[in-house]
C-alpha positions, 0 to 999 in steps of 0.5 A, a space after each residue: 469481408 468484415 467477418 473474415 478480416 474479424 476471424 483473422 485479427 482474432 488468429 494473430 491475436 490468438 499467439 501473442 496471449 498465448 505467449 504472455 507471461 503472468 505478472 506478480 504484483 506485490 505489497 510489503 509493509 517490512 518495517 524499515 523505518 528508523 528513528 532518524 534520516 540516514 539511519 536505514 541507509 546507513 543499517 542497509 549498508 551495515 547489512 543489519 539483521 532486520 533489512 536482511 530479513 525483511 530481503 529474504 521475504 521478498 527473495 523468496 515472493 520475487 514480485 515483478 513490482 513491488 510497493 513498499 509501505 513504511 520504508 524511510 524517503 531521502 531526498 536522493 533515494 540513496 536507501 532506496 537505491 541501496 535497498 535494491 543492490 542488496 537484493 540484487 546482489 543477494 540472488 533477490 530480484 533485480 529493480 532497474 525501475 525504482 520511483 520514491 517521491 516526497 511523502 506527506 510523513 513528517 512534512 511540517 503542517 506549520 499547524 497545531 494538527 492533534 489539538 494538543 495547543 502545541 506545533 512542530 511535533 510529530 502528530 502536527 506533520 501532514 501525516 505522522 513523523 518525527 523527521 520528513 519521509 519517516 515510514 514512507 512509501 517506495 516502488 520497486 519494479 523489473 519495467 519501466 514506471 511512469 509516474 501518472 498522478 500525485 494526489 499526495 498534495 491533495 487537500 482533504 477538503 477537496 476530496 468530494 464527499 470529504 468528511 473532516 473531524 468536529 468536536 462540540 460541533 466546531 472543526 477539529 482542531 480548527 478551521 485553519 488547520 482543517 484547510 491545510 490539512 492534507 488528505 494522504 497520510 502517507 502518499 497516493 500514486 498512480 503510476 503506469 508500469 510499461 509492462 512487455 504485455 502492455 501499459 499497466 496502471 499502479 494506483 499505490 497508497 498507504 493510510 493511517 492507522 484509524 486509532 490513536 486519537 479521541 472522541 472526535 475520530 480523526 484518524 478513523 475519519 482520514 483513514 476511511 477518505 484515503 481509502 475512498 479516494 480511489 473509488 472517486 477517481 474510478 469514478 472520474 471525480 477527480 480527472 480522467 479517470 484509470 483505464 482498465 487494466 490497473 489494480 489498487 495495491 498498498 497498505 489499508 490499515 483497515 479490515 473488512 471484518 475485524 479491528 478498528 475503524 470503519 470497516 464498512 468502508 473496505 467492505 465496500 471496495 472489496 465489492 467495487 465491480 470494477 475490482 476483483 479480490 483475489 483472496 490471498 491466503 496463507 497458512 501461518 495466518 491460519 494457524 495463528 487465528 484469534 478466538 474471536 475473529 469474525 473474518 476468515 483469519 487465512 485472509 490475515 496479512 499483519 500478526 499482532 497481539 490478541 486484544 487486550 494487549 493489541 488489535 488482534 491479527 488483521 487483513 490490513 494490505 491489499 493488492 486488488 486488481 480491475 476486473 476487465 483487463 486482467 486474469 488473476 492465476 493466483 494469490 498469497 502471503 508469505 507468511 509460512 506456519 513454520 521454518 526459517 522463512 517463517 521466523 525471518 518474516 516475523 523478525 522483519 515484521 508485524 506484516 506478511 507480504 501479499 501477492 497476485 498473480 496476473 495476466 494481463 488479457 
């Protein structure tokens, strides 16, 4: 009788997967960030070339859910809101579901961060910003969200296995700031996405550039624990740690192969077994492949200046999903090699978007 009743729950189950449809999960750094509050609502409202540009890109990919890197935070979402109208309204997708919560950009310190005897400046924020929410972080979703974890408060000491920048042997810039020092750059979420096949946990971040700073490698150090702090909450360091099926989607800053940083760092969650890389590919990123690059240039997903000038083309956003729970059907980056979608993708930004393809199983 257990056998049988085995066989038959394996038969019912059998048309519901048949009858799931693939979720598209994408990430997007479209540079719509501006020198002040307000000012990209106000230029979403003005229909400004970049915004349309940057609108079209994510037309033509059509995620189902969509994290954005470097878009402004306003206390009443008033540009995320306008954002998603525009894209409705333009025959884009349309985003019932949308979750942007306070960043750590911009937020004052009350501390001398950079170690340049000065408060109050942008590089003193919790991470980088001129005013609070410069370049933040937004989810844009066809189902409903749940907002699960926030680690954006997260201290960096608290991050097991934490290592803080020193100079002369002392904490840089200073044991006080060091223990107000938040680890996120940006933000890390975990969010449940209620999807028609099921819940579906988001863990969604954008890290710091691992440059700009001195001998002391304070960004490099920051950027390689906001990247690790997903590996310790799989682990379970920090709470309960995700059930399958989720996937870690947002912005590294960092490539596996190439550039600045500590590229040992991605590597290692590029082989976490309990992820899977999907490898998305697209072909303007071959076409535009620097002389000296080490990793494979299709897998590059910003286009920047050759060194000396610039870091070079790099693979710096990620959307990598569990390896139990979920099917991958496909993968890439709208980064076309050329064409009208090509010139507006270069126009929005030094970033392609990249998306997966899913099923949950």
């Amino acid at each position: 009788m257990p056998a049988a009743l085995s066989a038959l729950a394996a038969l019912l189950a059998a048309p519901l997967s048949a009858s799931a449809e693939p979720l598209r999960l994408a990430t997007y750094a479209p540079d719509l960030g501006r020198d002040g509050p307000g000012l990209l609502l106000r230029d979403i409202r003005r229909d400004e070339a970049q915004v349309q540009d940057a609108a079209r890109v994510i037309a033509h990919a059509a995620p189902d859910i969509l994290l954005l890197t470097g878009f402004d935070h306003d206390a009443q979402g008033a540009a995320l809101a306008a954002f998603a109208a525009l894209l409705r309204d333009a025959g884009g997708p349309d985003y019932p579901h949308l979750i942007a919560l306070p960043s750590n950009a911009g937020r004052a310190s009350g501390h001398d961060l950079d170690g340049d005897g000065r408060t109050g400046r942008a590089r003193d924020a919790q991470g980088y910003g001129r005013f609070t929410g410069e370049g933040a972080m937004a989810l844009m979703s066809r189902h409903p969200l749940d907002l699960r974890r926030d680690f954006t408060p997260l201290l960096w000491r608290d991050l097991p296995g934490a290592e803080q920048p020193a100079r002369g042997g002392a904490p840089f810039p200073s044991a006080e700031a060091q223990a107000a020092r938040r680890l996120s750059s940006t933000g890390h979420w975990v969010v449940t996405a209620r999807t028609p096949d099921g819940p579906l946990t988001l863990m969604a971040f954008a890290a710091t550039p691992p440059v700009f700073d001195g001998p002391e490698d304070a960004n490099g150090l920051r950027n390689r624990d906001e990247i690790r702090l997903w590996q310790r909450f799989m682990d379970g360091d920090l709470g309960p740690p995700p059930k399958p099926p989720f996937a870690i989607l947002g912005l590294a800053n960092l490539d596996p192969a190439d550039g600045a940083g500590r590229r040992e760092t991605m590597r290692a969650l590029l082989a976490d077994p309990r992820l899977q890389d999907a490898r998305p590919e697209s072909p303007g990123a071959r076409a535009a492949a620097d002389a000296a690059h080490a990793g494979e240039p299709a897998l590059d997903t910003a286009d920047w200046s050759a060194p000396p000038e610039g870091p070079g083309n790099l693979r710096v956003d990620y959307v990598l999903p569990s390896r139990e729970g979920l099917a991958v059907l496909g993968a890439g980056v709208v980064w076309p090699e050329a064409g009208d979608l090509a010139e507006a993708a270069t126009r929005a930004s030094a970033h392609r978007l990249v998306w997966v393809d899913l099923l949950l199983d």
